[in-house]
C-alpha positions in Angstrom: 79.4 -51.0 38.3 80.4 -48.7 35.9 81.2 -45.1 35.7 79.1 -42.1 34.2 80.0 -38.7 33.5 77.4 -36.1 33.9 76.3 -32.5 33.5 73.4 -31.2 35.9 72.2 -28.2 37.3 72.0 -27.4 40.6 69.4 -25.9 42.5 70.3 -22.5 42.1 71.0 -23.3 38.2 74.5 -23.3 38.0 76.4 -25.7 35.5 78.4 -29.2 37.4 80.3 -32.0 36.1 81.5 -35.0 37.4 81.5 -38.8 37.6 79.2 -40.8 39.3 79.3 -44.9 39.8 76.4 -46.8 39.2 74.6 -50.3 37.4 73.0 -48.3 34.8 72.3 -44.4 33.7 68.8 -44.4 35.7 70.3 -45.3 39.2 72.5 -42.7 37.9 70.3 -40.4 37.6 68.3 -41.6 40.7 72.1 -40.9 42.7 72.3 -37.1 41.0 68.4 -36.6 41.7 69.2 -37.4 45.6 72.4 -35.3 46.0 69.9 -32.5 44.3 71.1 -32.3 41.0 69.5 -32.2 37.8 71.6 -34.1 34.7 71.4 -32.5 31.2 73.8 -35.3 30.0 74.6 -38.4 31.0 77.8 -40.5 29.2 79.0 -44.2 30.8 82.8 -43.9 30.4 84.2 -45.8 27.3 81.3 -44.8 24.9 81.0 -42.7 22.2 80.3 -39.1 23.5 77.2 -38.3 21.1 75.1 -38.8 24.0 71.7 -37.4 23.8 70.3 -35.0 26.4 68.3 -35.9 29.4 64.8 -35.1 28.7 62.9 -33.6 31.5 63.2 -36.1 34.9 60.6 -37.7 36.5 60.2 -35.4 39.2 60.0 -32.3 37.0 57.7 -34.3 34.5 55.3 -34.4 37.4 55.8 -30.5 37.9 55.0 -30.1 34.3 51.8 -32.3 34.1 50.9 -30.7 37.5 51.7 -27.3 35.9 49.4 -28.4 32.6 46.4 -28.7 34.8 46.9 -25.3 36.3 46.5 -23.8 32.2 49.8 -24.3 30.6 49.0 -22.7 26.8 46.4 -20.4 28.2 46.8 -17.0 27.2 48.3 -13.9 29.9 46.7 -10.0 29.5 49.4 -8.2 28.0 50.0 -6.4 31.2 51.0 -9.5 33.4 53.7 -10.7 30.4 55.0 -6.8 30.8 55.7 -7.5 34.7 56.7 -10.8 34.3 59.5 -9.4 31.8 60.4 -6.6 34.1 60.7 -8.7 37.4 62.7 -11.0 35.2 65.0 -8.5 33.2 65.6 -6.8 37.3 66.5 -10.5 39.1 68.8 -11.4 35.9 70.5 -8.3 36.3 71.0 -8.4 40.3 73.3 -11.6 39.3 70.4 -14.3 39.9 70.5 -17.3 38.2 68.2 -17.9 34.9 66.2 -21.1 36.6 66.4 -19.8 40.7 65.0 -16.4 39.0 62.0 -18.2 37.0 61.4 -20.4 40.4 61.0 -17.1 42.4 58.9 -15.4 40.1 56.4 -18.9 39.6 56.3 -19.0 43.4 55.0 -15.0 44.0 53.1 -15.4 40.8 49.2 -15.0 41.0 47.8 -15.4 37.8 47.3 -19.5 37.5 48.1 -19.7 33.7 51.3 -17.5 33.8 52.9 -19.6 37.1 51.7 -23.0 35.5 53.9 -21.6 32.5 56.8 -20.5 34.9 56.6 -24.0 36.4 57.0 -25.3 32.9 59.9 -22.9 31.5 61.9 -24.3 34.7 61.1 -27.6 33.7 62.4 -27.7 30.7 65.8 -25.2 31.7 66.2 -28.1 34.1 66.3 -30.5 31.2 69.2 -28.8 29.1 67.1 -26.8 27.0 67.7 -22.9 26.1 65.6 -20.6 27.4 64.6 -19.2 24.2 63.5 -23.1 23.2 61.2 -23.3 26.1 59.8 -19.9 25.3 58.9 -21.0 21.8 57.0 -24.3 23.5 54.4 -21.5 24.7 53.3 -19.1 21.6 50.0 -18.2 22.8 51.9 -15.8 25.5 55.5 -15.5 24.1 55.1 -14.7 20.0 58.4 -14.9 17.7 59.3 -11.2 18.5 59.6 -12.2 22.4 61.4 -15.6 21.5 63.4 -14.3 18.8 65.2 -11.4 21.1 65.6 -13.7 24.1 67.2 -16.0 21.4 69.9 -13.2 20.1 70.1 -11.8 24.2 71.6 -15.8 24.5 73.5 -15.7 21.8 74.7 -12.1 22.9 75.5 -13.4 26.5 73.0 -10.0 27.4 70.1 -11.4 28.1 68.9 -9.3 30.6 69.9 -6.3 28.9 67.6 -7.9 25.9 64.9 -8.6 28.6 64.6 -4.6 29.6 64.3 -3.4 25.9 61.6 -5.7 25.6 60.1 -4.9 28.7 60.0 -1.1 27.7 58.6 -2.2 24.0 55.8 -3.9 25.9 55.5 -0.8 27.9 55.1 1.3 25.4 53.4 -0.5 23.0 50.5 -0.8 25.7 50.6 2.4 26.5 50.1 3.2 22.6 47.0 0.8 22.5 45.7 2.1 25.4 45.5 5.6 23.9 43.8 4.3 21.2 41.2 2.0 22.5 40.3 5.0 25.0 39.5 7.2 22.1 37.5 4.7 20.4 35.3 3.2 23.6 33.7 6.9 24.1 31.8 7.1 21.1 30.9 3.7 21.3 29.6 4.1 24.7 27.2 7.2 24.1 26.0 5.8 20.4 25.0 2.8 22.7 23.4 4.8 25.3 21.2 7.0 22.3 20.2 4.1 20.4 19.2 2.1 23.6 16.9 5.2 24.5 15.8 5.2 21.2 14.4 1.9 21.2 12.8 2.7 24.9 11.5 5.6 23.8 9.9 3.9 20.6 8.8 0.7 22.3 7.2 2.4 25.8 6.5 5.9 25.3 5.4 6.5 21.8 2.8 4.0 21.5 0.7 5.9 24.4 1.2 9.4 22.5 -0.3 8.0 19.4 -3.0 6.4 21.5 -3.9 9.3 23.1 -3.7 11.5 19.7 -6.4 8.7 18.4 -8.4 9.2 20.6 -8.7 12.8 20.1 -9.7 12.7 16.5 -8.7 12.5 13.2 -6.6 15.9 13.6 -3.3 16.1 10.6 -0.1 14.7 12.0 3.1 17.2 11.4 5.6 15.0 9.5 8.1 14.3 11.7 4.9 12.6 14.1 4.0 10.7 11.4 7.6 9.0 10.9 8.5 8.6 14.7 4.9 6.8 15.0 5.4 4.7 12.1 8.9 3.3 13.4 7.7 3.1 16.6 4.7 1.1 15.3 7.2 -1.0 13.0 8.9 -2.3 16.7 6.7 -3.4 18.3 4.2 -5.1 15.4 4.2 -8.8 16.0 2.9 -10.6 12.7 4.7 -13.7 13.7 4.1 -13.4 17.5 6.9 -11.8 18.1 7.7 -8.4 17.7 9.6 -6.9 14.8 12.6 -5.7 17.1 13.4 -9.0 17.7 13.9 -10.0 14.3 15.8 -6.8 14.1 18.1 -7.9 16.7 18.6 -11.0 15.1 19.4 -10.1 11.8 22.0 -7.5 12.8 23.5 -10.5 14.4 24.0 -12.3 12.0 25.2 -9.5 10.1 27.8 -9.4 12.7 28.7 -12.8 12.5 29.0 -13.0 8.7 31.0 -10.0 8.8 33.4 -11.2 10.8 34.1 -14.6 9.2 34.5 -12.0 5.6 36.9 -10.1 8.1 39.0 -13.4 8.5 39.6 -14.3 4.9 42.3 -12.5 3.3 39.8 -10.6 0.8 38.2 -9.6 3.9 41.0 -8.6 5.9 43.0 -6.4 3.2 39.1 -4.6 2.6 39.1 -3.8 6.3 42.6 -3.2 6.9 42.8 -0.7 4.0 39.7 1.5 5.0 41.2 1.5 8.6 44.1 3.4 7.3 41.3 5.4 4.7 39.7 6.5 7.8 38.7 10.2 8.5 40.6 11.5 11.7 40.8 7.2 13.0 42.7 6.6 9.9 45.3 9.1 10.6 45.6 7.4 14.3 45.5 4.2 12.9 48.4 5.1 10.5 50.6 6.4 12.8 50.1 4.0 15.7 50.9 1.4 13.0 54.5 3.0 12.0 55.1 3.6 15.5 54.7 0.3 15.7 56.8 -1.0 12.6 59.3 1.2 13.7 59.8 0.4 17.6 59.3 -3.9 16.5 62.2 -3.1 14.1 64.4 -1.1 15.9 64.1 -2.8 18.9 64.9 -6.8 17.0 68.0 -4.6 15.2 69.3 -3.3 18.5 68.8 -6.5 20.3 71.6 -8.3 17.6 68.4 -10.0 15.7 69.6 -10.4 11.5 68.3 -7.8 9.5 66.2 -10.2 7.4 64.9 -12.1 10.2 63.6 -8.9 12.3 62.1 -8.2 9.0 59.5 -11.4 9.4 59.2 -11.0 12.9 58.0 -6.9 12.0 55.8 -8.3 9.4 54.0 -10.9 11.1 53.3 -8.1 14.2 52.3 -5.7 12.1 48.8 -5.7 13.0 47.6 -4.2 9.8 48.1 -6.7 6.3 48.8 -3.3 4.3 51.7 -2.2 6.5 52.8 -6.4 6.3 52.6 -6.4 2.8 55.0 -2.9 2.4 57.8 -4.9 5.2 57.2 -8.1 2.6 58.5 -6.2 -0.1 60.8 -4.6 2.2 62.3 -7.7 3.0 62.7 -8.8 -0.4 64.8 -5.9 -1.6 66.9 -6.3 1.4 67.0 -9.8 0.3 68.6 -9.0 -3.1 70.8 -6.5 -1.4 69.2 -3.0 -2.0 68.4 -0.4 0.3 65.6 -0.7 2.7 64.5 3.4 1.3 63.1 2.1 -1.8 60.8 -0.4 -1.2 59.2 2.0 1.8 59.0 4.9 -0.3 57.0 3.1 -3.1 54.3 1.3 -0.7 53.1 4.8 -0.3 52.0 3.9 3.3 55.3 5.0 5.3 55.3 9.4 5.6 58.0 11.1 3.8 59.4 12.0 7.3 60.2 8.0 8.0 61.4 7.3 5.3 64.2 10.2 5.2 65.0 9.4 8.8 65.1 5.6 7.6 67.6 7.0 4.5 70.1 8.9 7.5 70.4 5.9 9.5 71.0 3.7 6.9 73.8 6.1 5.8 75.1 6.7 9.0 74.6 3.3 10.1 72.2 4.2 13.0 69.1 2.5 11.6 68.2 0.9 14.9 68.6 4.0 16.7 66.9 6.1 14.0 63.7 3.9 14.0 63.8 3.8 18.1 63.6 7.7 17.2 60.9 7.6 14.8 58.9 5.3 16.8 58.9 8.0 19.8 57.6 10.5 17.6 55.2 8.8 16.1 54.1 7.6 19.8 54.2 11.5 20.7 51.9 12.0 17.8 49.4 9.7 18.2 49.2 10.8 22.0 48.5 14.6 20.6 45.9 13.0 17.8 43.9 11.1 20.5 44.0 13.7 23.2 42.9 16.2 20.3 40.0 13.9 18.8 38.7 13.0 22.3 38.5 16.9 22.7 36.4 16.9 19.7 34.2 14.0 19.9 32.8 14.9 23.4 31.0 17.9 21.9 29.6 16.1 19.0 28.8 12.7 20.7 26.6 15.1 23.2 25.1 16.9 20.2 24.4 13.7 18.4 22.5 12.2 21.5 20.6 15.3 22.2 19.4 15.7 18.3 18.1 11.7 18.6 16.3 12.0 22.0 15.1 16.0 21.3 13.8 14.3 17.5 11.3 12.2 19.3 10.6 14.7 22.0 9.4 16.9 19.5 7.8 14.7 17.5 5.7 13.7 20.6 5.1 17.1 22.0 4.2 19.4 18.9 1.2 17.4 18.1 0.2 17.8 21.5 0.9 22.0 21.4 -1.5 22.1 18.2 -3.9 20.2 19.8 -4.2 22.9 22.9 -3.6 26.3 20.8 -6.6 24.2 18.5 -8.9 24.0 21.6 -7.4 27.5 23.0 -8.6 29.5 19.6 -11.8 27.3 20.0 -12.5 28.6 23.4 
């Protein structure tokens, strides 16, 4: 028999070495696996020490296939990743273990795809890898910004100091888009609700109006009668057996579906992109949310011990917007060549004149990080006060807008209809 030296984790995660006798390294590994151990490294005494790391053993492999069927590379909701972070950032701190922490959390866990992943991050801690390694195995629900401050937390030996800033980004960051989408889904909502009374109004109740004004004679149509009856009649006309809404229907989706294949080249994305930003009232939102967003992404990889350059990509490629990534590329290639990261941002023309002289301070003062974290909480405060104030306005106008569409057909139904009577009223 010969002898082996090992390194394993136990079951709360801790770090053990030793020596264990045995014929070969897999009853060697079958002698740590019973004593509950899990070898990162196993060595046979005499040999050169360039051993390579255990993959994952045969018990966890299991776990991980297992895990695979329950949706390993799945995507998480945003919201489940921000309490997964949190729980993990608070069981870290309380002096648990990395692997005992990501084995309590997959147990309590109820979304299927996030504890399959869990099961699969302890699988591969188990097997000697870091933890930012078996982060980056899963990109669909940890991008480079989440793997690349875990990464530097390691490094740091503050990992879950790392974990809480990003925990609070996520927080914030949700919070942001929340503001947003809200102000976006109510207009949406009542320009459905009009046109699909339009289309009701024009497919059900205007055809018996005009029938019954037939019927009465050839009597002179106002305009506006003439116009609601014609695009009513235009609906529901069937040349091809099927009625002209349909075709409607159909061609705006595939006007949709063209659109948003253009929206995924690049031409297509910078067009979009740039008239987000050119936006009346959105734009401005848009605008702000989007340096809130540079700013927090940056200051939070800076503060997190992240290089300069490298937060630089990581801001760039979670931008959201390829105008704002375009201004951090250029960004990053004058920090590149040494300059100051002021000149570059002032001549993009997309960052205010307000960031850009808090930007200049810190870089003086050599408080960038905290200076963006302080831009980015203004710019949060703003977009709050921009959302709250154009959902003030937009209620008013939305309700305007739907009563001039439903009172335009009204009218147009009814004031043929009042002719008709003061007509027979005069007669009589």
């Amino acid at each position: 028999m010969a002898n082996f030296q090992y390194s394993a984790l136990d079951s709360k995660g801790e770090q053990t070495t030793g020596i264990v006798s045995a014929t070969n390294e897999a009853e060697a590994i079958q002698k740590l696996r019973v004593q509950g151990l899990y070898p990162t490294q196993i060595i046979e005494e005499g040999k050169a020490k360039g051993a390579a790391k255990i993959k994952v053993p045969a018990k966890s492999k299991s776990k991980s296939v297992a895990a695979g069927k329950g949706g390993v590379g799945g995507r998480i909701k945003p919201k489940s990743l921000m309490i997964f972070t949190r729980q993990l950032a608070t069981l870290i701190d309380s002096g648990l273990p990395l692997l005992r922490s990501l084995t309590v959390l997959g147990k309590q866990e109820p979304n299927p795809v996030l504890q399959a992943t869990l099961a699969a991050l302890a699988d591969s801690v188990q097997s000697g890898s870091t933890f930012s390694e078996s982060l980056a195995q899963h990109p669909k629900i940890f991008n480079k910004l989440y793997v690349n401050m875990v990464k530097a937390g390691e490094l740091g030996g503050v990992l879950e100091v790392v974990l809480n800033r990003l925990a609070e980004y996520q927080e914030k960051a949700q919070k942001l888009k929340n503001k947003i989408v809200s102000a976006m889904v109510y207009p949406v909502i009542v320009m459905f609700i009009a046109v699909a009374i339009l289309v009701f109004l024009m497919i059900f109740i205007v055809p018996k109006f005009e029938t019954m004004f037939a019927e009465m004679g050839n009597a002179e149509l106002p305009a506006i009668s003439k116009v609601v009856f014609g695009i009513s009649k235009f609906f529901i006309d069937n040349p091809y057996g099927v009625p002209n809404i349909v075709f409607v229907l159909i061609l705006l989706g595939i006007g949709a579906f063209f659109f948003g294949i253009w929206g995924r080249t690049k031409g297509g994305r910078i067009a979009i992109d740039k008239l987000k930003l050119k936006l009346p009232i959105f734009g401005d939102i848009q605008r702000k949310s989007a340096v809130s967003r540079f700013s927090r992404t940056l200051g939070t990889l800076v503060t997190s011990g992240v290089p300069i350059l490298q937060a630089l990509n990581i801001t760039r490629d979670t931008a959201g917007n390829v105008v704002i990534s375009g201004a951090i590329e250029k960004v990053h290639e004058a920090v590149k060549e040494g300059e100051s990261i002021v000149t570059p941002l002032q001549a993009s023309g997309v960052f205010p004149n307000m960031v850009i002289s808090m930007v200049d301070v810190g870089e003086e003062t050599g408080q960038l990080p905290e200076m963006l974290l302080k831009v980015a909480d203004v710019y949060d405060d703003e977009v709050d006060n921009a959302v709250t104030a154009l959902t003030s306005i937009l209620e008013p106008i939305m309700i305007v807008i739907l009563a001039l569409v439903v009172g335009s057909v009204v009218f147009a139904l009814f004031l043929p209809l009042i002719k008709v009577i003061t007509t027979m009223g005069q007669a009589s």
